[in-house]
C-alpha positions as CSV (number, residue, x, y, z in Angstrom):
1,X,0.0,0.0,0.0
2,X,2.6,2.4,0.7
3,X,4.5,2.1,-2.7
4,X,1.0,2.8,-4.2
5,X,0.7,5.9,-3.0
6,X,4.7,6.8,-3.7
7,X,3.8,5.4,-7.0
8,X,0.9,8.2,-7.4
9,X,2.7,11.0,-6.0
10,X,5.6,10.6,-8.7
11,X,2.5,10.3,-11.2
12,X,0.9,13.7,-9.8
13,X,4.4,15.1,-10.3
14,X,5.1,14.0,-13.7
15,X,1.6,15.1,-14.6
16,X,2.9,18.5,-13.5
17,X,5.6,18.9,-15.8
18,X,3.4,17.2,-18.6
19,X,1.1,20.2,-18.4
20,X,3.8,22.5,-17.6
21,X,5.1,21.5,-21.3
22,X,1.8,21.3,-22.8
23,X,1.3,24.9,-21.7
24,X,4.5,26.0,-22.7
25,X,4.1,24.0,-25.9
26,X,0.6,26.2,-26.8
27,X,2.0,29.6,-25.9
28,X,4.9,29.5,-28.4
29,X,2.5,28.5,-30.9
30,X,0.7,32.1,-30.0
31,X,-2.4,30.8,-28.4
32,X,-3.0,32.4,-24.9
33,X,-2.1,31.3,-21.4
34,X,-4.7,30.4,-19.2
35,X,-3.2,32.3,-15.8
36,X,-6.3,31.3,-13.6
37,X,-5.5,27.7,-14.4
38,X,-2.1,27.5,-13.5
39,X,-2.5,27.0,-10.3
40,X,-5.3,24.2,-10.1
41,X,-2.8,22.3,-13.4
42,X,0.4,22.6,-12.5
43,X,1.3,23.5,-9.1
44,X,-1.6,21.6,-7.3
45,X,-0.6,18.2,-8.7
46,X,3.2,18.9,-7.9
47,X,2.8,20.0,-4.2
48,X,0.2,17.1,-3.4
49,X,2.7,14.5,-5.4
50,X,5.8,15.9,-3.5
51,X,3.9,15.8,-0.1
52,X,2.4,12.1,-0.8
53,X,6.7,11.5,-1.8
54,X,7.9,12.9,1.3
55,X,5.0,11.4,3.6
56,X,6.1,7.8,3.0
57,X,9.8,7.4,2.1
58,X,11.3,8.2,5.1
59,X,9.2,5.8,7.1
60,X,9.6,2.9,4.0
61,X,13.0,3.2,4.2
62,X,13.8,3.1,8.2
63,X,15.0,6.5,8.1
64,X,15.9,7.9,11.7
65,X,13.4,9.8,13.7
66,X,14.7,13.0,13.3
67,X,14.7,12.4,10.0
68,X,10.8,11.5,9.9
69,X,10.0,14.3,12.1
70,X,11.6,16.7,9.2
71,X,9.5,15.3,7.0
72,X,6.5,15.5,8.6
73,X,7.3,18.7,9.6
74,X,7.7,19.7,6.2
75,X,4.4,18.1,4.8
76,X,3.2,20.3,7.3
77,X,4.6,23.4,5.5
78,X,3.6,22.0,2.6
79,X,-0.5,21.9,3.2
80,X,-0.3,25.1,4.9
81,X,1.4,26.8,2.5
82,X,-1.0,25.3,-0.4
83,X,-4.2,26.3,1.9
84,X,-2.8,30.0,1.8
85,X,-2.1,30.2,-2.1
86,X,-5.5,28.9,-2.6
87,X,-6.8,31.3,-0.3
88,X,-5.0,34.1,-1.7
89,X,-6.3,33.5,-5.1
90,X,-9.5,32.4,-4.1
91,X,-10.2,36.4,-2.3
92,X,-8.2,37.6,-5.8
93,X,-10.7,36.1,-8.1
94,X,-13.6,37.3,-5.9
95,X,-12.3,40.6,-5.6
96,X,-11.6,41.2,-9.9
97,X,-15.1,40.0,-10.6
98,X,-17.8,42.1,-11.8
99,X,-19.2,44.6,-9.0
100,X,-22.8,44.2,-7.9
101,X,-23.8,48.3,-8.6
């Protein structure tokens, strides 16, 4: 069970960098880049991979507790950080839309 969900995280992340390319890919070619989307496409597949990653090597492994406890501690950083981002753009996009007057 646990290399399952290493297995998905390094999917999550190399889904990241495939629409990180595909995006890339359609902005040389002139189309325009969806900014809103970013977000939810790239980055949000690449932090939730890397904290799935980071959640169960160290204890697959028989890594020392210190070295777990970092971990954890930085799958901690990890969600909280996400939750503000989200936030953040969540109170941008409701802000820029259209005013009720």
């Amino acid at each position: 069970m646990d290399w399952s969900v290493v297995v998905m995280g390094c999917l999550l992340v190399l889904l990241s960098f495939g629409c990180r390319w595909w995006e890339r890919a359609h902005v040389r070619k002139g189309t325009r880049s969806r900014q809103g989307m970013r977000f939810y496409a790239i980055w949000m597949p690449l932090l939730i991979g890397l904290g799935m990653i980071v959640a169960k090597v160290p204890h697959m492994v028989g890594a020392p507790f210190a070295i777990v406890m970092a971990a954890d501690t930085l799958i901690l950083v990890l969600a909280v950080t996400t939750a503000l981002v989200l936030a953040v753009q969540v109170r941008r996009r409701a802000g820029s839309g259209p005013s009720a007057e």
